[in-house]
VEXLO-323834 format. One record per residue (C-alpha): residue number from 0; residue in three letters; x, y, z. Coordinates in nm, 4 decimals, always signed. Layout:
residues N
+-----+------+----------+----------+----------+
!  nr ! rest !       xx !       yy !       zz !
+-----+------+----------+----------+----------+
! NUM !  ALA !        X !        Y !        Z !
...
+-----+------+----------+----------+----------+
This chain:
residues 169
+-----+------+----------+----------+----------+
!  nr ! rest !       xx !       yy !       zz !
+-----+------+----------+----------+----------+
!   0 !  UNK ! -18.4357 !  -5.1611 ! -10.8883 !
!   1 !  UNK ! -18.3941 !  -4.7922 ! -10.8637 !
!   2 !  UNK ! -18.3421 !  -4.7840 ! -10.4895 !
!   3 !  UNK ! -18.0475 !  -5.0557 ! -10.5270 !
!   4 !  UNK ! -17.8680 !  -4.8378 ! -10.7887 !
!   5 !  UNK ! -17.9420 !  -4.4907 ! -10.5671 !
!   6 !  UNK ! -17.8572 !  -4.6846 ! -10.2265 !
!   7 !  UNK ! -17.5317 !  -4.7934 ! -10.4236 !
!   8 !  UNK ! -17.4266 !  -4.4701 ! -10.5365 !
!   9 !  UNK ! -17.4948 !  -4.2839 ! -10.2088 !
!  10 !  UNK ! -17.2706 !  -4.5696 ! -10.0720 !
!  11 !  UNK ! -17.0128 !  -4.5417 ! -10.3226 !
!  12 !  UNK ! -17.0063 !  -4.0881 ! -10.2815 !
!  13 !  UNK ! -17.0010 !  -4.2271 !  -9.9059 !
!  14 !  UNK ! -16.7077 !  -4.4111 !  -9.9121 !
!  15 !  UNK ! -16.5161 !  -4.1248 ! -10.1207 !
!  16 !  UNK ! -16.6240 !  -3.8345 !  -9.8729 !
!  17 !  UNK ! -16.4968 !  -4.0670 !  -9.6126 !
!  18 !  UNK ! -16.1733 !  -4.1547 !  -9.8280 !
!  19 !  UNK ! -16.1258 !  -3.7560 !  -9.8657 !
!  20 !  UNK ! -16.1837 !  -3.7017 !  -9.4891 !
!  21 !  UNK ! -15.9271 !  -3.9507 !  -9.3489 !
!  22 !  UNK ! -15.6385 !  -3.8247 !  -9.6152 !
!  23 !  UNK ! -15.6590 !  -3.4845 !  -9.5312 !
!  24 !  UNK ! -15.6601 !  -3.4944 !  -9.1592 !
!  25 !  UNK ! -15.3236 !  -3.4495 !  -9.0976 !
!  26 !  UNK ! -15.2507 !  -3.1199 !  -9.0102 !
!  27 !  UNK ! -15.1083 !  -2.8497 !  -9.2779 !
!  28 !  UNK ! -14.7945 !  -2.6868 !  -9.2866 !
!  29 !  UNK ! -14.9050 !  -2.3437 !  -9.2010 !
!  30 !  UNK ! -15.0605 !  -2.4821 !  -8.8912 !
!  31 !  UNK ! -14.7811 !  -2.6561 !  -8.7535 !
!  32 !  UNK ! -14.5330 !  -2.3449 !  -8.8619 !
!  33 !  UNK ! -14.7746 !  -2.1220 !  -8.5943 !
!  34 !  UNK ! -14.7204 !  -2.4249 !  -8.3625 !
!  35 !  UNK ! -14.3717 !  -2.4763 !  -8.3659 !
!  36 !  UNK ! -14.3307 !  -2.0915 !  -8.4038 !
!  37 !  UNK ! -14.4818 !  -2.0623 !  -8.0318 !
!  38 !  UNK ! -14.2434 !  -2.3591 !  -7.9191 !
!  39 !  UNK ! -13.9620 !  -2.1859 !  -7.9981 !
!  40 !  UNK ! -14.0650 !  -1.8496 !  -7.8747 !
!  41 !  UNK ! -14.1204 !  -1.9526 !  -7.5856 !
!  42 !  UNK ! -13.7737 !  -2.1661 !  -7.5248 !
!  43 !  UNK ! -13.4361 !  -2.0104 !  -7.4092 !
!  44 !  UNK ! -13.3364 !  -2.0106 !  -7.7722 !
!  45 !  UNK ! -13.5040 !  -1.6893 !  -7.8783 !
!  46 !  UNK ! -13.2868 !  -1.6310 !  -8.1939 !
!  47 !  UNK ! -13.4423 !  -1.9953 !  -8.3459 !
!  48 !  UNK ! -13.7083 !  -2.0018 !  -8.6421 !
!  49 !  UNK ! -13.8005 !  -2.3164 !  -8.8481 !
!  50 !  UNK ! -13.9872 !  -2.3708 !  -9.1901 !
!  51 !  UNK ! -14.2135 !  -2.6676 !  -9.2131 !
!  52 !  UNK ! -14.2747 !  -2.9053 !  -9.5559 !
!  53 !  UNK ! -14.4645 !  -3.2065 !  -9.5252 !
!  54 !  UNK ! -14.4310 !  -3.2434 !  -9.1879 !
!  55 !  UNK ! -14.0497 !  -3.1937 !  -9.1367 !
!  56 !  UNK ! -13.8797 !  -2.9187 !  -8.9297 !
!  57 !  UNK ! -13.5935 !  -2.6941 !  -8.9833 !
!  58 !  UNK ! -13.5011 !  -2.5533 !  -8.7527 !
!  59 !  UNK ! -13.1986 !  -2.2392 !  -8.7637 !
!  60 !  UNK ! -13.0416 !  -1.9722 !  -8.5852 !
!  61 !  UNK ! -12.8384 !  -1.9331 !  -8.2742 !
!  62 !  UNK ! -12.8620 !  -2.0415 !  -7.9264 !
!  63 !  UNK ! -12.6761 !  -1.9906 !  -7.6119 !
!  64 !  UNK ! -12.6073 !  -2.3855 !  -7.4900 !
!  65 !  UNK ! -12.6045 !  -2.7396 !  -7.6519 !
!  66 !  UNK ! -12.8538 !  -2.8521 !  -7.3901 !
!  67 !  UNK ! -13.0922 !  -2.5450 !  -7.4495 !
!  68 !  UNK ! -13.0793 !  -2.6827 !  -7.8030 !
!  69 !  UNK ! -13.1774 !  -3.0533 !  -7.7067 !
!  70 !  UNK ! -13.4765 !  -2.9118 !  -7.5063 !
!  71 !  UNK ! -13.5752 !  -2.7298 !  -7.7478 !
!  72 !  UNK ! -13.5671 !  -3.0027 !  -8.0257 !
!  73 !  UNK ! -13.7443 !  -3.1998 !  -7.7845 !
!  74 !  UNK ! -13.9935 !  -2.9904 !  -7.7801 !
!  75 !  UNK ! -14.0618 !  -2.9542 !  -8.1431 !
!  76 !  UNK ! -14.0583 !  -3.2664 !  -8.1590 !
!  77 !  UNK ! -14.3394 !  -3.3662 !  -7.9561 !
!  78 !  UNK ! -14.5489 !  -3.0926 !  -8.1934 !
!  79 !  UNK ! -14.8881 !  -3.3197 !  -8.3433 !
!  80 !  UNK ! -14.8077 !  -3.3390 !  -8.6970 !
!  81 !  UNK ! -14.4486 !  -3.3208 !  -8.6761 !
!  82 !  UNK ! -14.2508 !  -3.6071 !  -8.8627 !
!  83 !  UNK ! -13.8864 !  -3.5200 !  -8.7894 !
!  84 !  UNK ! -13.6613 !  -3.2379 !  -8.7134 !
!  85 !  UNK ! -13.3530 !  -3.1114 !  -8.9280 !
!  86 !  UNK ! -13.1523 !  -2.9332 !  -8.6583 !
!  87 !  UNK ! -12.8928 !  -2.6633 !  -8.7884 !
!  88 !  UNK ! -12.9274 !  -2.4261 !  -8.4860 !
!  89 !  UNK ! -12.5379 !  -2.2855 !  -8.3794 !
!  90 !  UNK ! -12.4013 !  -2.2068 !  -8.0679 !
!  91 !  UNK ! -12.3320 !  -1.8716 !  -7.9897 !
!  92 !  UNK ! -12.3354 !  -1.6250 !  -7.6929 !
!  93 !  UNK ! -12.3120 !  -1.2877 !  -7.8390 !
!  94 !  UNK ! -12.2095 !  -1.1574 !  -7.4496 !
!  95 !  UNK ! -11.8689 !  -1.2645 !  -7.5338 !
!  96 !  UNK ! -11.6473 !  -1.0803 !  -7.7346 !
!  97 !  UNK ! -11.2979 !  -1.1399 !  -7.8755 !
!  98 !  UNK ! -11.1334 !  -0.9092 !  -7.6253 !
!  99 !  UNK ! -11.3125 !  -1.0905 !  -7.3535 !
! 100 !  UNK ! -11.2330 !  -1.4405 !  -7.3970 !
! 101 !  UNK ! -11.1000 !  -1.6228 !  -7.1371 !
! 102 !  UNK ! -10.8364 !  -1.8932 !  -7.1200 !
! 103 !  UNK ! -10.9665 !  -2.2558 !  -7.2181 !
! 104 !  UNK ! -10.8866 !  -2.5106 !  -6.9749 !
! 105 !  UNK ! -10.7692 !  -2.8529 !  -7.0595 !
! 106 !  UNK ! -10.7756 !  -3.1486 !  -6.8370 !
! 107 !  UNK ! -10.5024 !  -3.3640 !  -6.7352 !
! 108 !  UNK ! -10.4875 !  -3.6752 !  -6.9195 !
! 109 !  UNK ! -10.5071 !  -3.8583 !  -6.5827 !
! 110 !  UNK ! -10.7907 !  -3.6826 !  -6.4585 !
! 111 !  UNK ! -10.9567 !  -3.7178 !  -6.8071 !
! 112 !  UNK ! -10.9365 !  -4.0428 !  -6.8260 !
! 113 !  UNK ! -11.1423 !  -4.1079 !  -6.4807 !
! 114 !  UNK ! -11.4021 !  -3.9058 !  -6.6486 !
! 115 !  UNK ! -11.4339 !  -4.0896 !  -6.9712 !
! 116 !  UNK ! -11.3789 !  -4.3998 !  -6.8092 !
! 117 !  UNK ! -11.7147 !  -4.2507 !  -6.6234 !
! 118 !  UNK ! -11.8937 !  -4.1089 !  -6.8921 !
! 119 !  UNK ! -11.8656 !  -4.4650 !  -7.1641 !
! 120 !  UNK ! -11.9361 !  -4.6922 !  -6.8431 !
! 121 !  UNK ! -12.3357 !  -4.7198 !  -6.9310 !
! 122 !  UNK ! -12.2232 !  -4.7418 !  -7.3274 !
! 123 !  UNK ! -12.0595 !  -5.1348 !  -7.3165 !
! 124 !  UNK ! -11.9593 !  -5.0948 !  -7.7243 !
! 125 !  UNK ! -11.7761 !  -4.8048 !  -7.6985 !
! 126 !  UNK ! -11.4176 !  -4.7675 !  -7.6432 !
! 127 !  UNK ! -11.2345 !  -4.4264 !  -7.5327 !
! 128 !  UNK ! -10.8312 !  -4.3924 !  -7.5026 !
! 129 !  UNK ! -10.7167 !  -4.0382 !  -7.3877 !
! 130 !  UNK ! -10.4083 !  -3.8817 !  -7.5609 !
! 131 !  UNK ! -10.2425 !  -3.5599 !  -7.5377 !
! 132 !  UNK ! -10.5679 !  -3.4522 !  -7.3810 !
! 133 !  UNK ! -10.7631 !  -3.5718 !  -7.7133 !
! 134 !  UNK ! -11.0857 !  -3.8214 !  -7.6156 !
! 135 !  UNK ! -11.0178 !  -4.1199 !  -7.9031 !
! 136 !  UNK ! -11.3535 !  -4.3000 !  -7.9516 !
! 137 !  UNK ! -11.4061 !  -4.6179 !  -8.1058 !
! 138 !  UNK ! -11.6852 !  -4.8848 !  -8.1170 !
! 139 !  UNK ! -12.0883 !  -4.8445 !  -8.2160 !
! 140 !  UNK ! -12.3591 !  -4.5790 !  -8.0606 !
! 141 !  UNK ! -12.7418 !  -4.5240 !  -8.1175 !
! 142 !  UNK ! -12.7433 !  -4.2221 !  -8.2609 !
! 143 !  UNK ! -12.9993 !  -4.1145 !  -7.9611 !
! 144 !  UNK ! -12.6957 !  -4.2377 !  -7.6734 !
! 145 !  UNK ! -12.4310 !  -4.0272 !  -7.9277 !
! 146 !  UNK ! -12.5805 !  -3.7040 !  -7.8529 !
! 147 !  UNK ! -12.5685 !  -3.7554 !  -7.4535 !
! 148 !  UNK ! -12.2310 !  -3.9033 !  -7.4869 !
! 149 !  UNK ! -12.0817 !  -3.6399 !  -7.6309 !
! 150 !  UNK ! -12.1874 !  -3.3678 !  -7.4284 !
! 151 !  UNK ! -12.0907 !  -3.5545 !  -7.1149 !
! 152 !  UNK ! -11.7290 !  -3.5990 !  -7.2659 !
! 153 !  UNK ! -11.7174 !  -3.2133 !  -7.3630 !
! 154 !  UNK ! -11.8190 !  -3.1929 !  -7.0245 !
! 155 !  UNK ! -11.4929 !  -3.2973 !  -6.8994 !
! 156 !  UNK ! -11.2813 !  -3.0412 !  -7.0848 !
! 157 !  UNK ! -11.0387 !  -3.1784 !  -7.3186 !
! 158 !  UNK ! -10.8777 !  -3.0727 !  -7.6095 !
! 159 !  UNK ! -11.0902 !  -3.1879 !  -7.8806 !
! 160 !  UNK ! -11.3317 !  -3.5342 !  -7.9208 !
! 161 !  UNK ! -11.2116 !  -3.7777 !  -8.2091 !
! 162 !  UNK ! -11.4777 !  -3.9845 !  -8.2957 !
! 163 !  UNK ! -11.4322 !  -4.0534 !  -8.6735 !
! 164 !  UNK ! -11.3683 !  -4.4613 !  -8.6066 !
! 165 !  UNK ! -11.7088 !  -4.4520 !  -8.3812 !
! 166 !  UNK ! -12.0201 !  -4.5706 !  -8.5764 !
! 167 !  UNK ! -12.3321 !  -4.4396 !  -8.5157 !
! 168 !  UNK ! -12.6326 !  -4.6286 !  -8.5833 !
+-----+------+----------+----------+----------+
């Protein structure tokens, strides 16, 4: 009778150590800061840095392009451990001064069009008018397609991207 009652409680601190060791696998904060620390070292957006709790990334600072941005999101992203990624990193390109600035050029609404006709082609819910060289957008997105959307569209130069009726799911 003895042996039943030890063999049970060995089986029941068994079952807690094993409990114990499958909740705290995940890895910790601290570790995933170093990790996604080196990331962004090591990307073209050098004046990044992120914070990590529970899992989730924040990630700030300045960067020269949208697209080094992406990549580097991307990156972080594919980090074991990490859950999701709060992205408030800016563009900037401190190589360009005020007094250096260069003219902005705007496409032709003609010319415009043909791109965004282009550009919303693979996107079948979306509609795009062009006005006074203004992209109009209209319709429903995955969030994932908005992001490529957009920068194709800013791609093409025009004044500004209005996208406030364009839902985004």
């Amino acid at each position: 009778m003895k042996t039943t009652f030890n063999c049970r409680g060995l089986l029941l601190n068994l079952s807690v150590a094993v409990l114990i060791l499958f909740t705290s696998c995940g890895p910790k904060d601290s570790d995933l800061q170093a990790s996604v620390e080196a990331v962004a070292s090591g990307s073209a957006c050098s004046g990044v840095s992120a914070s990590v709790k529970d899992g989730v990334v924040t990630m700030i600072g300045d960067c020269k392009t949208q697209a080094d941005i992406a990549a580097l999101e991307t990156q972080i992203k594919a980090v074991k451990g990490v859950k999701s990624v709060v992205n408030n990193v800016k563009i900037s390109d401190p190589e360009i001064t005020t007094q250096q600035t260069s003219p902005v050029t705007i496409s032709s609404n003609d010319s415009l069009m043909a791109g965004v006709r282009d550009a919303v082609k693979d996107y079948p819910t979306v509609q795009a008018t062009v006005s006074d060289s203004i992209i109009f957008l209209s319709g429903e997105i995955k969030k994932a397609d908005n992001r490529k959307l957009m920068m194709s569209l800013q791609s093409l130069k025009p004044k500004s991207v209005d996208n406030k009726k364009l839902i985004i799911k």
